[in-house]
N, C-alpha and C positions, 0 to 999 in steps of 0.2 A: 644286245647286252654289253653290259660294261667291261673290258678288258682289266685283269688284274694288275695289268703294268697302271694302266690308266689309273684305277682307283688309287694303286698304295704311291704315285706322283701326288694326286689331287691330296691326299690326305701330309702328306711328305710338305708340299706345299704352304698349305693349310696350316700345319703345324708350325713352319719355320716362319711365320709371318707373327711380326709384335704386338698386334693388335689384336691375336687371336686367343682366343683361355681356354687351354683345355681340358677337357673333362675328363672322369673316370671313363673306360673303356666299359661299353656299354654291351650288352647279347642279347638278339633276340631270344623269347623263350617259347614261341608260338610253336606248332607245328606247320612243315613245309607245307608251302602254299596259301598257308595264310595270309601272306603278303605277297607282293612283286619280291625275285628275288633278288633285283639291282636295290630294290629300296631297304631289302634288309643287309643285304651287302653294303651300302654306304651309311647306313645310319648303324650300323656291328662299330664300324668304324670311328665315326664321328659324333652320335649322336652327344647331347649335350654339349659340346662347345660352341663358341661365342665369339664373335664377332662384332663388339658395339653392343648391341641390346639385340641383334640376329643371334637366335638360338638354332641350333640343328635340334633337331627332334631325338628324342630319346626313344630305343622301342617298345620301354617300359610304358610311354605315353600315348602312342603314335597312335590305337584305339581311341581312347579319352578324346585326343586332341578332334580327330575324323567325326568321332560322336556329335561335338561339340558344334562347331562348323556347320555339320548336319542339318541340328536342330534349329540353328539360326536361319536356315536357309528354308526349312520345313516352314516357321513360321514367316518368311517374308514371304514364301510364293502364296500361301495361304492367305496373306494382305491381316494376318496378328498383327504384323512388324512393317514398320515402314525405312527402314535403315536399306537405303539401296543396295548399298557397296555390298548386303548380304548377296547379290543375286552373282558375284562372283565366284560363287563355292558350286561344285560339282557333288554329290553323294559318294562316286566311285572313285575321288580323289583320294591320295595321299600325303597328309604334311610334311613336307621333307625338311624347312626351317620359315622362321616366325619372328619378325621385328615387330614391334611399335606400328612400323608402315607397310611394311610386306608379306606376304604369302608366298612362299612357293610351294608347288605339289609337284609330285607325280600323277599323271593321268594314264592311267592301262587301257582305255576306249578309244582314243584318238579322235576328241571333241575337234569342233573347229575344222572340220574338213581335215585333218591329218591323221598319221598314223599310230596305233597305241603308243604307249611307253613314251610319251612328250612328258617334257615339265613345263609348268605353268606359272607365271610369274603375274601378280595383281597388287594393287596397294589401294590398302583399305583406309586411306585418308583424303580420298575426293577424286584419284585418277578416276581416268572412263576406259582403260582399256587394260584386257592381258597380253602378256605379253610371251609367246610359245616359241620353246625351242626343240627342235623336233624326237630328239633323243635325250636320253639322261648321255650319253657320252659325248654330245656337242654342248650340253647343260656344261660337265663338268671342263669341258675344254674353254668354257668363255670366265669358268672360275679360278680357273688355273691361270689362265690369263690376265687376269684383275687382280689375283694375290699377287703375282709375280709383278705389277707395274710399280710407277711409281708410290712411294708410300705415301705422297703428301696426298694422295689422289684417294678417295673412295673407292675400294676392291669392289665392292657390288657395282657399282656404278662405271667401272672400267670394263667391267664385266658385259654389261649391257653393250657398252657403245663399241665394246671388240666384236660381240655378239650380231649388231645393227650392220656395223662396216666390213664384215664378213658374211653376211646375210644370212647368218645362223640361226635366226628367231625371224617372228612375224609381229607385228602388234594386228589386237583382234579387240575394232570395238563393242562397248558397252550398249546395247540399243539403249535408247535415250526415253523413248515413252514407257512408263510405270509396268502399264500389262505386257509390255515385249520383255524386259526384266524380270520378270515373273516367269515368264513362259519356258518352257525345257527348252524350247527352240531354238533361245537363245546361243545353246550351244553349237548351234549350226553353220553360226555365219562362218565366211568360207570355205559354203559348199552351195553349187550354183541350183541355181534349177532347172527339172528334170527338161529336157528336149527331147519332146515323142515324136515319133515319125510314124507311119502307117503304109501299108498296103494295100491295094485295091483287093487281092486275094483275103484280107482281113489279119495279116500279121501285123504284130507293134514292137518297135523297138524304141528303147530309149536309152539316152546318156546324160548323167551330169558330171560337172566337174569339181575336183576336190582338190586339196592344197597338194598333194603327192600323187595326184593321179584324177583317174575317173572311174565312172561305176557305171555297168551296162544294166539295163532290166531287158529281158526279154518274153514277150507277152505281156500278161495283163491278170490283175488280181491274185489270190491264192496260187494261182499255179503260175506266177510269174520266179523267172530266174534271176536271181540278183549276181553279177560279176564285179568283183574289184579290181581292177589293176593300177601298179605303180608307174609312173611314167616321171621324166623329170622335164618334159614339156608337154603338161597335158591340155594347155587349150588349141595347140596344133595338132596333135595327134585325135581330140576331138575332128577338128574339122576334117581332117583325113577320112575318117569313119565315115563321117557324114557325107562326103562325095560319095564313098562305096554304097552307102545305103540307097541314096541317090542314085546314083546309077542299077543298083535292082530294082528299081521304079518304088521306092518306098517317097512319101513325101512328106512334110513335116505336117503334124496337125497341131 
């Protein structure tokens, strides 16, 4: 979750920068829970102001806008719609702000092999990839950093490459053939695949790996175990496991 110092900087920020127009001061009016509460904490904050033709979301809209999005995405995977750049939208996403060229969300699932509460960054004029930063508080640390640059320089775009040269994001691409765009699956790329191992007595274990960790299964079917754990070298720590298994006479199948 976002620290309060952190947001009223990013907003403090935000605001003393020329190119920004602020808006009325906007409340959500939902009941709790209805949203993320980092999403109704920075959009209480910011929503409607502007940035160039980058609007932050208002939370009178922030329904509407999700709805919207939705729908598009309802009918591309359906093959109504042939408009690719739809297969960029998530259902469980949130729009946090909205140019001409860009999207960014909040994601609460933690698509893409990472962990919930990522934002997501896509542009709906012919990129092929998103572009995921792990948390809304390293979101707002690369915007805070993009206000604060040079001014002749694009805030969003300082954003990004402070974001890139601190390794604060990932880019995750777009698969390329029609029915993998279409497919939920899409949301998956990086996350590896599963490596089962087996036992002579008839035990299975398996592991794959994910952007912030890996995920154990133990057993098989309905009555298998799902584990997550975080690690911040998870293809060594993979292979660690897998000597251990190894060495119980488990073997890979």
């Amino acid at each position: 979750m976002i620290t309060d110092s952190q947001l009223q900087l990013f907003v403090r920020t935000l605001g003393q920068h020329k190119h920004v127009k602020r808006g009325a001061i906007t409340r959500f009016e939902g009941a709790p829970g209805d949203v993320p509460a980092d999403v109704v904490r920075l959009l209480d904050q910011v929503g409607g102001w502007r940035y160039g033709d980058l609007r932050f979301t208002e939370t009178s809209d922030l329904q509407k806008q999700r709805d919207r999005w939705s729908s598009l995405v309802d009918d591309f995977e359906a093959a109504r719609s042939d408009v690719w750049n739809h297969a960029f939208w998530n259902r469980a996403w949130y729009p946090l702000a909205t140019s001409s060229i860009e999207v960014y969300a909040f994601d609460p699932i933690g698509c893409f092999g990472g962990a919930p509460n990522q934002v997501v960054c896509f542009d709906v004029k012919g990129d092929d990839k998103w572009i995921v930063f792990p948390s809304m508080a390293v979101f707002l640390s690369a915007l805070i950093d993009g206000f604060e640059s040079d001014p002749k320089v694009d805030a969003l775009v300082a954003a990004k490459t402070w974001a890139h040269a601190n390794k604060s994001c990932v880019d995750i691409k777009l698969p390329q053939l029609p029915e993998e765009q279409r497919s939920p699956q899409r949301f998956d790329a990086g996350i590896g695949a599963w490596r089962v191992m087996r036992h002579p007595d008839g035990r299975s274990w398996a592991v794959r790996e994910r952007r912030d960790g890996y995920e154990l299964r133990i057993g098989e079917g309905e009555d298998a175990i799902l584990r997550r754990r975080s690690h911040a070298e998870p293809s060594a720590e993979i292979r660690r496991l897998i000597r251990e298994q190894k060495a119980e006479g488990f073997v890979a199948s």
